[in-house]
N, CA, C and O of each residue as an XYZ file, in Angstrom:
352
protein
N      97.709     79.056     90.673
C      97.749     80.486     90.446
C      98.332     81.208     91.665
O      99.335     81.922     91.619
N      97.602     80.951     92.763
C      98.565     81.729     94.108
C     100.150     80.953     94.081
O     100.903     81.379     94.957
N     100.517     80.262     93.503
C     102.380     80.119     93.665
C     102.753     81.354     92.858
O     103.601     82.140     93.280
N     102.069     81.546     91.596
C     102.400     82.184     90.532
C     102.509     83.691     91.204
O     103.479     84.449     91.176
N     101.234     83.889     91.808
C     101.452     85.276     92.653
C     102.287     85.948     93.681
O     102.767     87.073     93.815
N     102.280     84.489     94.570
C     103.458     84.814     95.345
C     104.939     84.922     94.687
O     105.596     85.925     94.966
N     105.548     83.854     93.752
C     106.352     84.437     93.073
C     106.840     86.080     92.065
O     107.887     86.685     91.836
N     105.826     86.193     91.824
C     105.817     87.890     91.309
C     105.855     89.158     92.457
O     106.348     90.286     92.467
N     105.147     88.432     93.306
C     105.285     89.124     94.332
C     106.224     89.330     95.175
O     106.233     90.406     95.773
N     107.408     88.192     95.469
C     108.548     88.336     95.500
C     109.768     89.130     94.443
O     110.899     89.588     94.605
N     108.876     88.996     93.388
C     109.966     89.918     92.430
C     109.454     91.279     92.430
O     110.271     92.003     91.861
N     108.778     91.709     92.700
C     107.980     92.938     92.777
C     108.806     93.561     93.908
O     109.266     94.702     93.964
N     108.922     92.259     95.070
C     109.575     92.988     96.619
C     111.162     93.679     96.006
O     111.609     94.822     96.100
N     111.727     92.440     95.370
C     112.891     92.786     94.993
C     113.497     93.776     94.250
O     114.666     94.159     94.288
N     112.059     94.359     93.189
C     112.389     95.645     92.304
C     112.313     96.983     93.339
O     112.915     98.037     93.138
N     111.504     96.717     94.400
C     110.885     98.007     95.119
C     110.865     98.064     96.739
O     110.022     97.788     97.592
N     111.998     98.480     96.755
C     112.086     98.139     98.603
C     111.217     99.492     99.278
O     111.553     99.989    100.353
N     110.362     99.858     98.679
C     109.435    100.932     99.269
C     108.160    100.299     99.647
O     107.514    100.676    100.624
N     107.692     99.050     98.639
C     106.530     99.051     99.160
C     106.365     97.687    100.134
O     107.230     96.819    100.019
N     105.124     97.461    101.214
C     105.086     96.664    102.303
C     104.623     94.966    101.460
O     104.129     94.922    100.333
N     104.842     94.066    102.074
C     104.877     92.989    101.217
C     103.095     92.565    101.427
O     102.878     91.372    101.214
N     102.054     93.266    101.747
C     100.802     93.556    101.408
C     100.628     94.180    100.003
O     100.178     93.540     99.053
N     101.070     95.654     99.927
C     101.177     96.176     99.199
C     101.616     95.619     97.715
O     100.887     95.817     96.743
N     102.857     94.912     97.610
C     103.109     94.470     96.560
C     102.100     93.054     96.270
O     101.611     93.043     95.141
N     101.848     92.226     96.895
C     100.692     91.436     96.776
C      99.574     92.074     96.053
O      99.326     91.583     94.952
N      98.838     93.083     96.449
C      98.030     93.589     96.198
C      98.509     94.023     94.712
O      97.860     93.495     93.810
N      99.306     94.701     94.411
C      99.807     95.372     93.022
C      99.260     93.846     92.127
O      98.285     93.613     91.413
N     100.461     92.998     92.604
C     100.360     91.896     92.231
C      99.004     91.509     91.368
O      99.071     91.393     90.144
N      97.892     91.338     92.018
C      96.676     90.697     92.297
C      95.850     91.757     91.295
O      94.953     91.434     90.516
N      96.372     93.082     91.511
C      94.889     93.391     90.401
C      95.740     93.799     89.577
O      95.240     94.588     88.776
N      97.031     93.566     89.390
C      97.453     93.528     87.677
C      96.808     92.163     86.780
O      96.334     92.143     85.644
N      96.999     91.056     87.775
C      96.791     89.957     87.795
C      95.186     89.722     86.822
O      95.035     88.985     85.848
N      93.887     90.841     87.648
C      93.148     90.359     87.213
C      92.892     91.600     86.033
O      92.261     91.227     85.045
N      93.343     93.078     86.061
C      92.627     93.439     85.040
C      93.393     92.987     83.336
O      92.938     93.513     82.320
N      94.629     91.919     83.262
C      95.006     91.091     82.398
C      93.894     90.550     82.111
O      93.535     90.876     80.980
N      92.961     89.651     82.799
C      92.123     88.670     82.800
C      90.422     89.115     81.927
O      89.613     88.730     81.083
N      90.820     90.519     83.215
C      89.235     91.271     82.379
C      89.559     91.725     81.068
O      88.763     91.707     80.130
N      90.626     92.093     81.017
C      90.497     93.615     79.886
C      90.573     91.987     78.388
O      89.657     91.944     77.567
N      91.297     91.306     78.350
C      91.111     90.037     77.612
C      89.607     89.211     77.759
O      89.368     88.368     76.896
N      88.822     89.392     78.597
C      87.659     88.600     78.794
C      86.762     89.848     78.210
O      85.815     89.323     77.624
N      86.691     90.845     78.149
C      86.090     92.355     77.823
C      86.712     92.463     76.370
O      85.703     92.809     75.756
N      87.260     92.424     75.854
C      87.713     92.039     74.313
C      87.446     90.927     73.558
O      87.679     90.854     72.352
N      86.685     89.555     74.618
C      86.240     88.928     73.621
C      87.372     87.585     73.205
O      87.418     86.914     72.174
N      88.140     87.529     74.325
C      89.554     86.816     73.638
C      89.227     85.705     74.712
O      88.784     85.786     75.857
N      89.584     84.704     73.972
C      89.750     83.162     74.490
C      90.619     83.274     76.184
O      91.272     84.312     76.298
N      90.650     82.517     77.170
C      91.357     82.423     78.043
C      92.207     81.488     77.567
O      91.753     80.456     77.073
N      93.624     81.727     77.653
C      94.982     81.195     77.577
C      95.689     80.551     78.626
O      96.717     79.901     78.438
N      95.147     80.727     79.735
C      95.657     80.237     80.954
C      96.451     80.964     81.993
O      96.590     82.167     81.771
N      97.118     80.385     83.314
C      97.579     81.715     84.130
C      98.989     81.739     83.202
O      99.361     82.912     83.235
N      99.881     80.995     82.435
C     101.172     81.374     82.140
C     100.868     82.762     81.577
O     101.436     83.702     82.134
N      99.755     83.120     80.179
C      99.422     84.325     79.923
C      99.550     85.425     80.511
O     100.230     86.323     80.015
N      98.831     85.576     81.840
C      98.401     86.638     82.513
C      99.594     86.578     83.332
O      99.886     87.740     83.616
N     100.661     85.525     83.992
C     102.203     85.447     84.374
C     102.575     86.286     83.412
O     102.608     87.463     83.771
N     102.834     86.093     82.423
C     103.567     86.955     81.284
C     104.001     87.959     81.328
O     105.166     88.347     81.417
N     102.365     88.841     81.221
C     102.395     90.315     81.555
C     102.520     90.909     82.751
O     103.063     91.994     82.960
N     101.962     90.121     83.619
C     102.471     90.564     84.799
C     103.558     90.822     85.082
O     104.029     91.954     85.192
N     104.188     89.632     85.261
C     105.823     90.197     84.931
C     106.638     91.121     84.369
O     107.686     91.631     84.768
N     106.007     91.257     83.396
C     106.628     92.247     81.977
C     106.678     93.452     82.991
O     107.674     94.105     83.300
N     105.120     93.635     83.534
C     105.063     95.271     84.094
C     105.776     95.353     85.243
O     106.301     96.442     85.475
N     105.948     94.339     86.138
C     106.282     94.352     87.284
C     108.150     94.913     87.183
O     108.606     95.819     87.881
N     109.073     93.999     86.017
C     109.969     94.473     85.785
C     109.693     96.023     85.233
O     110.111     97.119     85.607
N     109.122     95.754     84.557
C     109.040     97.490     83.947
C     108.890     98.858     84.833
O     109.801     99.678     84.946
N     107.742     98.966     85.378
C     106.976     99.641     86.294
C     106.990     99.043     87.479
O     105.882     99.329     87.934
N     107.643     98.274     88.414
C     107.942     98.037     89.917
C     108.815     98.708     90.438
O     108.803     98.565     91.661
N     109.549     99.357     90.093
C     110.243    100.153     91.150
C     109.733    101.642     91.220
O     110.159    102.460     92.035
N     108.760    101.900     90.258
C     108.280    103.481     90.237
C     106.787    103.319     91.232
O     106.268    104.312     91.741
N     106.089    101.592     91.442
C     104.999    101.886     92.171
C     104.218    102.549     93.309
O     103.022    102.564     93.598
N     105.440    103.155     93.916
C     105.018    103.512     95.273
C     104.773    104.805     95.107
O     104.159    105.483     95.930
N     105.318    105.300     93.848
C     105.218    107.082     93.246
C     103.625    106.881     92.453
O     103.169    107.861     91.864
N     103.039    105.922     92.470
C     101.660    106.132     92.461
C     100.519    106.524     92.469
O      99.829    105.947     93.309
N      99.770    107.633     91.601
C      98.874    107.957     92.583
C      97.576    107.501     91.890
O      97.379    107.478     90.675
N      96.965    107.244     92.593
C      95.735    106.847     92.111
C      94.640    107.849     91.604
O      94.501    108.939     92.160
N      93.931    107.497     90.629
C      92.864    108.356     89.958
C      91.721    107.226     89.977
O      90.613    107.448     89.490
N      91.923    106.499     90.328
C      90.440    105.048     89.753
C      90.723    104.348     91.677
O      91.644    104.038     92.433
N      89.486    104.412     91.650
C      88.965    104.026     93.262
C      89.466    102.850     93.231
O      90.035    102.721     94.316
N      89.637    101.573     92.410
C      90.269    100.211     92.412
C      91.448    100.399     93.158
O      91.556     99.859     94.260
N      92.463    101.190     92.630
C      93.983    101.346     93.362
C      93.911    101.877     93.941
O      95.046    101.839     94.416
N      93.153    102.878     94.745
C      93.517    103.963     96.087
C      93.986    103.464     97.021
O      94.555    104.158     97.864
N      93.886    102.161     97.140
C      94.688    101.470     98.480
C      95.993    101.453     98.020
O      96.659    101.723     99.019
N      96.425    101.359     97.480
C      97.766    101.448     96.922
C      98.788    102.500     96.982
O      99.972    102.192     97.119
N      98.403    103.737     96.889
C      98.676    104.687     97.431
C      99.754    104.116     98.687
O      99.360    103.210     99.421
N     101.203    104.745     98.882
C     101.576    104.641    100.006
C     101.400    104.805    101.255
O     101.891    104.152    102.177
N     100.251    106.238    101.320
C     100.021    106.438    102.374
C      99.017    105.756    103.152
O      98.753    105.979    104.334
N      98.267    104.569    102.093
C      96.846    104.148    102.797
C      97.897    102.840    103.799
O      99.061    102.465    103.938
N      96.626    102.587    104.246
C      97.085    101.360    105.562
C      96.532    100.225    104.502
O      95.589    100.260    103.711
N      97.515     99.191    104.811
C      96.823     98.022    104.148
C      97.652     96.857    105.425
O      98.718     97.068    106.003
N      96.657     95.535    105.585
C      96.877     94.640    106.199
C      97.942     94.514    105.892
O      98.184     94.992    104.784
N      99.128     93.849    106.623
C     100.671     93.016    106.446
C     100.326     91.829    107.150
O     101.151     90.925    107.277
């Protein structure tokens, strides 16, 4: 699963030269898991990481280059926010 992340996370870098390669990790990681919950919270079988690869991806092409215009309303992403500090 972390190859899988770091790979998205490299494509994430590549859609969005705004955000720090923490930052896109992080995007990464809790797209990663609320795939996992919002399917485990519905009651649906686990499919494996290609699944949750899937969508990730999907959004990351979709919505990666607008992430850094972000703003957060749900305390989960406030780090995300451009202006917060996050480890590099």
């Amino acid at each position: 699963m972390q190859e899988r992340i770091a790979t998205l996370t490299e494509v994430l870098l590549s859609r969005n030269d705004q955000l720090s390669a923490s930052q896109a990790r992080t995007w990464v990681e809790c797209m990663w898991e609320d795939v996992e919950s919002v399917r485990a919270r519905a009651g649906r079988s686990y499919q494996g990481p290609e699944m949750a690869e899937r969508y990730v991806r999907l959004w990351v092409e979709q919505y990666g280059p607008y992430l850094h215009k972000y703003e957060a309303t749900n305390q989960k992403f406030s780090l995300l926010h451009q202006g917060s500090s996050l480890r590099d």
